[in-house]
VEXDO-102936 format. One record per residue: residue number from 1; chain; x, y, z of N, C-alpha, C, O in turn. Coordinates in steps of 0.2 Angstrom, whole numbers, plus 2048, in hexadecimal, padded with zeros to 3 digits. Layout:
BEGIN
SITE | NUM | A | X | Y | Z | X | Y | Z | X | Y | Z | X | Y | Z
...
***
This chain:
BEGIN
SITE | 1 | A | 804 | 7FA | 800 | 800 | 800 | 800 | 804 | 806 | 800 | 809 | 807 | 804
SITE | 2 | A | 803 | 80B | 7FB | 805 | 813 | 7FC | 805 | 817 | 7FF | 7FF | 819 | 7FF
SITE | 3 | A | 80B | 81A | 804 | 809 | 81D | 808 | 807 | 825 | 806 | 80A | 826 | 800
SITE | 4 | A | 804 | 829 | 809 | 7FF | 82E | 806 | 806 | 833 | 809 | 809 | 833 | 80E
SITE | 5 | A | 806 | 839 | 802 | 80D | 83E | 803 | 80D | 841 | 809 | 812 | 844 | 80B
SITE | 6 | A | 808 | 843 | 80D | 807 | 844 | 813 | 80D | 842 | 81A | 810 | 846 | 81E
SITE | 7 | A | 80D | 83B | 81A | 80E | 837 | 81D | 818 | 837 | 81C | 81D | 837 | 81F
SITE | 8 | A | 817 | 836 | 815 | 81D | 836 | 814 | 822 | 83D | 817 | 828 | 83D | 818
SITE | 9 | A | 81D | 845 | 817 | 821 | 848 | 819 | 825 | 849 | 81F | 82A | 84D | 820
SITE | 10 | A | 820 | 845 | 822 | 821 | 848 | 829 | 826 | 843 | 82C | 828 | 844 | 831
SITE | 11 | A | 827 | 83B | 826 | 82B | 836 | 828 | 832 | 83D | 826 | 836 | 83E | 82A
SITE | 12 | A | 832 | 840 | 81F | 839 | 844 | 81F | 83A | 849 | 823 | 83F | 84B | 823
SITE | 13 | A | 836 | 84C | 827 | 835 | 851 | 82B | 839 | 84E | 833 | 83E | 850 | 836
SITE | 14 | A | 836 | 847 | 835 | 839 | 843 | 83A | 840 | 840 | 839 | 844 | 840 | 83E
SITE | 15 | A | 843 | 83E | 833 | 84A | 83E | 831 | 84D | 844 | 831 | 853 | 843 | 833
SITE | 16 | A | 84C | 849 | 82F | 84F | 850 | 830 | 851 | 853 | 837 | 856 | 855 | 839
SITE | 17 | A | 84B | 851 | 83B | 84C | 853 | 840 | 852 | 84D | 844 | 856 | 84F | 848
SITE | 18 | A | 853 | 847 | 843 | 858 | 844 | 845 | 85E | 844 | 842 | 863 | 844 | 846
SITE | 19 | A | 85E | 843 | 83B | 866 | 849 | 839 | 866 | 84E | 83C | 86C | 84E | 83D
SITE | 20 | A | 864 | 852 | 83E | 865 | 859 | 842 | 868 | 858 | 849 | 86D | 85B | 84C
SITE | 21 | A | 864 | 852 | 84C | 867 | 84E | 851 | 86F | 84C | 851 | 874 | 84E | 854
SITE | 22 | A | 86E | 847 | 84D | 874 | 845 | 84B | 879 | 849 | 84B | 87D | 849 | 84F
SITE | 23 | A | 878 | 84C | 846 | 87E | 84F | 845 | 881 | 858 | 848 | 886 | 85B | 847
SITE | 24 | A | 87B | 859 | 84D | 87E | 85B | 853 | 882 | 858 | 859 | 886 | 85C | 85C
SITE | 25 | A | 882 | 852 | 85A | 885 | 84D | 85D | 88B | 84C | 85C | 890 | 84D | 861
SITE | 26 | A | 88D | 84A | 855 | 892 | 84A | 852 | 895 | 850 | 855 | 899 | 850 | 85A
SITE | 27 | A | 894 | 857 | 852 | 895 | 85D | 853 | 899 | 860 | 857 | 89D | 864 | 857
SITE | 28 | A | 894 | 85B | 85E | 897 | 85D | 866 | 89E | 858 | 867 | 8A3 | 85A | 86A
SITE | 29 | A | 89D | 853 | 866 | 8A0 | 84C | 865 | 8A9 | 850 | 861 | 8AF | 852 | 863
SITE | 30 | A | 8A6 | 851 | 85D | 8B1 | 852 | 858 | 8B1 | 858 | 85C | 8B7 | 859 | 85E
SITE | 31 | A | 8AC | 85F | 85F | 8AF | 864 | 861 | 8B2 | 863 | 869 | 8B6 | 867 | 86B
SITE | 32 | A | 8B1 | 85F | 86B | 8B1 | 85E | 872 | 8B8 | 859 | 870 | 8BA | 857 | 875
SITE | 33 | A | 8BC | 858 | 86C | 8C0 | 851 | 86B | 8C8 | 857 | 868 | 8CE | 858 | 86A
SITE | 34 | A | 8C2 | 859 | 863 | 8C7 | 863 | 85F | 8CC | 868 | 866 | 8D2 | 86A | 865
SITE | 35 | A | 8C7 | 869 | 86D | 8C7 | 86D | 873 | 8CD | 868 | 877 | 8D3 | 86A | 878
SITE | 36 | A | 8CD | 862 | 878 | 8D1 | 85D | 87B | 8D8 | 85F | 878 | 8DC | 863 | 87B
SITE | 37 | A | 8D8 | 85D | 871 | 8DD | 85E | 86F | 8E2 | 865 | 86D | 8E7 | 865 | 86B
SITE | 38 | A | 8DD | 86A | 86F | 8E0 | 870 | 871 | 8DF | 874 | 86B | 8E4 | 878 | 86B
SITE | 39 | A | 8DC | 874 | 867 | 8D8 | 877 | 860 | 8D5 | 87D | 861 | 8D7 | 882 | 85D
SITE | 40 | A | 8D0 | 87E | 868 | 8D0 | 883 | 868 | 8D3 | 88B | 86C | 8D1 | 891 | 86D
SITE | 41 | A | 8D9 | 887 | 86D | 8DF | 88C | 86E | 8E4 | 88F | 86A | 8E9 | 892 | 86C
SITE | 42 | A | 8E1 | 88C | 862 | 8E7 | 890 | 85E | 8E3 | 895 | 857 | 8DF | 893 | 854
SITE | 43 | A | 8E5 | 897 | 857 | 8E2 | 899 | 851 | 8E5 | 899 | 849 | 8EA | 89C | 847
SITE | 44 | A | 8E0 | 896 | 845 | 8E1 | 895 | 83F | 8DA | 895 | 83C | 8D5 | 895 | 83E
SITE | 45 | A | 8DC | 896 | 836 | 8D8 | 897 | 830 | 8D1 | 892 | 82E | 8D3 | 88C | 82D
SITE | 46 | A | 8CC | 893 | 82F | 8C7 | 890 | 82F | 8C6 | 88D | 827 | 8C0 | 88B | 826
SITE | 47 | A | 8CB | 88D | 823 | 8CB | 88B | 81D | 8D1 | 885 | 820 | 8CF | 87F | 820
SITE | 48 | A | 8D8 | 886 | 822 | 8DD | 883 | 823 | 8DA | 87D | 827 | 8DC | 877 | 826
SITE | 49 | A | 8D5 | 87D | 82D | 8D3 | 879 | 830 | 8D0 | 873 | 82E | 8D1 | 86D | 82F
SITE | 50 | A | 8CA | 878 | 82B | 8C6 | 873 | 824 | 8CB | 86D | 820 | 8CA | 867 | 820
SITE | 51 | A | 8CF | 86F | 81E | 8D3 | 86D | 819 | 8D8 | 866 | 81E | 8D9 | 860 | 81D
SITE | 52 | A | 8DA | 86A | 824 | 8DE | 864 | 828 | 8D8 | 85F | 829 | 8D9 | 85A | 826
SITE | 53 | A | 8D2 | 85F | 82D | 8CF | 85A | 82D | 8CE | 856 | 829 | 8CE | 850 | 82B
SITE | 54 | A | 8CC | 858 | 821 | 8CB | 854 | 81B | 8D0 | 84F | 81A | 8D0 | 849 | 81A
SITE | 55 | A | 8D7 | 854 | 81A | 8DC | 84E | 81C | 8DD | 847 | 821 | 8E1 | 841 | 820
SITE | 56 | A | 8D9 | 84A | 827 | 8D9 | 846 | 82C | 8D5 | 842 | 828 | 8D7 | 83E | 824
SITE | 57 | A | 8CF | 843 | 82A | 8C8 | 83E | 828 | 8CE | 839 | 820 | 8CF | 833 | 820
SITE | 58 | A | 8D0 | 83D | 81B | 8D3 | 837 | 815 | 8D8 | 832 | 818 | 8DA | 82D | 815
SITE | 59 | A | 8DB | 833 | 81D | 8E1 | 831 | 822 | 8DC | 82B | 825 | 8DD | 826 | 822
SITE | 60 | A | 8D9 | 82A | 827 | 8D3 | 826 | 82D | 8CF | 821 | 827 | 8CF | 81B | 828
SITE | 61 | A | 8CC | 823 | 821 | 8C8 | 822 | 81C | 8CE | 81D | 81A | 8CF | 818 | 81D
SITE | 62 | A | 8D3 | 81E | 814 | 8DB | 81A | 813 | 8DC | 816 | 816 | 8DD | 810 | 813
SITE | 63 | A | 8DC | 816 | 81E | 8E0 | 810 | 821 | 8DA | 80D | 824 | 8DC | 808 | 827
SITE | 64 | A | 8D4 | 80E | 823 | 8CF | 80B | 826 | 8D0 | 807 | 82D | 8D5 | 806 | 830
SITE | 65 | A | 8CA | 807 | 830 | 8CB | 803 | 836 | 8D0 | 800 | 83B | 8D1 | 802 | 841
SITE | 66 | A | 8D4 | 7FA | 836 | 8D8 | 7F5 | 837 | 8DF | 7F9 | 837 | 8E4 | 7F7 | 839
SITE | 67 | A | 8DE | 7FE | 835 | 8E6 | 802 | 835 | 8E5 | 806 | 83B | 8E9 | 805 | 840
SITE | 68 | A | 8E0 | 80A | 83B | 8DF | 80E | 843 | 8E0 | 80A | 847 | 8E3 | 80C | 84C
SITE | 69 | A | 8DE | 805 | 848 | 8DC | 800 | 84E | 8E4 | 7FE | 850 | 8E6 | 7FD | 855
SITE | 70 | A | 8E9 | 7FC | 849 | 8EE | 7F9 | 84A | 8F6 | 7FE | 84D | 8FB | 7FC | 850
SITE | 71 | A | 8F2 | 806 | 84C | 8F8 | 808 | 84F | 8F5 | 80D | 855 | 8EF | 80E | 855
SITE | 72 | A | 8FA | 811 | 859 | 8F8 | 813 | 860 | 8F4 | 81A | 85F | 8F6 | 820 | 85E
SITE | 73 | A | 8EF | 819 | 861 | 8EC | 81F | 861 | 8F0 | 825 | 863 | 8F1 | 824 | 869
SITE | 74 | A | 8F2 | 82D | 861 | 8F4 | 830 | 862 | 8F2 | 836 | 869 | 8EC | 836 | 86B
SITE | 75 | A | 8F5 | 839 | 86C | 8F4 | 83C | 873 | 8EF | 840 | 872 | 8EF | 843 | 86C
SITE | 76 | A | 8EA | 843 | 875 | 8E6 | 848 | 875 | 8E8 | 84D | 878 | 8E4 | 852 | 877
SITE | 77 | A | 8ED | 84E | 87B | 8EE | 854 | 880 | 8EF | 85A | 87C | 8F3 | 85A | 877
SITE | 78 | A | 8EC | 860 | 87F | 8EF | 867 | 87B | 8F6 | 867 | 878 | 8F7 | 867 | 872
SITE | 79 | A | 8FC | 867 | 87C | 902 | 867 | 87B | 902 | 862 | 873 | 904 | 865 | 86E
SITE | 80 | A | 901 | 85D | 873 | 902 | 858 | 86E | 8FF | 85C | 867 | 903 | 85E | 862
SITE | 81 | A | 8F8 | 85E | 867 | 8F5 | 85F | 863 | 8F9 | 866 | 85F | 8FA | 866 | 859
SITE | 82 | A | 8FB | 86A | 864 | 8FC | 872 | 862 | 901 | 872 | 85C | 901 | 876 | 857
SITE | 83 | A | 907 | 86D | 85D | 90B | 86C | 85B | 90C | 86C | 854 | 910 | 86E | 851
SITE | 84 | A | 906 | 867 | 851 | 907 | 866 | 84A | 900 | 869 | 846 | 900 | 869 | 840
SITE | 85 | A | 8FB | 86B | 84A | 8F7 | 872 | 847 | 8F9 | 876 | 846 | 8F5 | 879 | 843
SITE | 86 | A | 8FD | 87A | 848 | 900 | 882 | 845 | 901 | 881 | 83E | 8FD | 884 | 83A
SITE | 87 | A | 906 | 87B | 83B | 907 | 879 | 836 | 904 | 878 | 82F | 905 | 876 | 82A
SITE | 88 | A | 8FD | 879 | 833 | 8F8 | 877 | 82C | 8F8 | 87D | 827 | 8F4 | 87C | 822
***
């Protein structure tokens, strides 16, 4: 049976509403992770940022799972972090 477009909108109205969800979550999730690593103690270009994470994210995507998992996750501490973000 068809559901009537009515029905259907409010099903896309109810997914929108949990993408907004989500990906507020996400949001709080990497900025709270960004703050740890001492990100928001330096100041850079909100273009130059954009572009390091891109690289991050192809870095992670590349070696997929079995590569992260197989080597030592890196320090979160401000100090660690400061170090090789100026450089971007």
């Amino acid at each position: 049976m068809k559901k009537p477009s009515s029905r259907i909108r409010e099903e896309i109205a109810k997914l929108q509403e949990q993408l907004r969800q989500a990906e507020t979550r996400e949001a709080e999730r990497i900025g709270r992770i960004a703050l740890k690593a001492g990100l928001g103690e330096i100041e850079v270009d909100e273009l130059e940022l954009q572009s390091a994470f891109e690289t991050l994210v192809a870095r992670f995507r590349e070696g997929g799972r079995a590569a992260v998992q197989g080597s030592k996750a890196p320090s979160l501490t401000p100090g660690a972090a400061q170090g090789g973000a100026e450089g971007v």
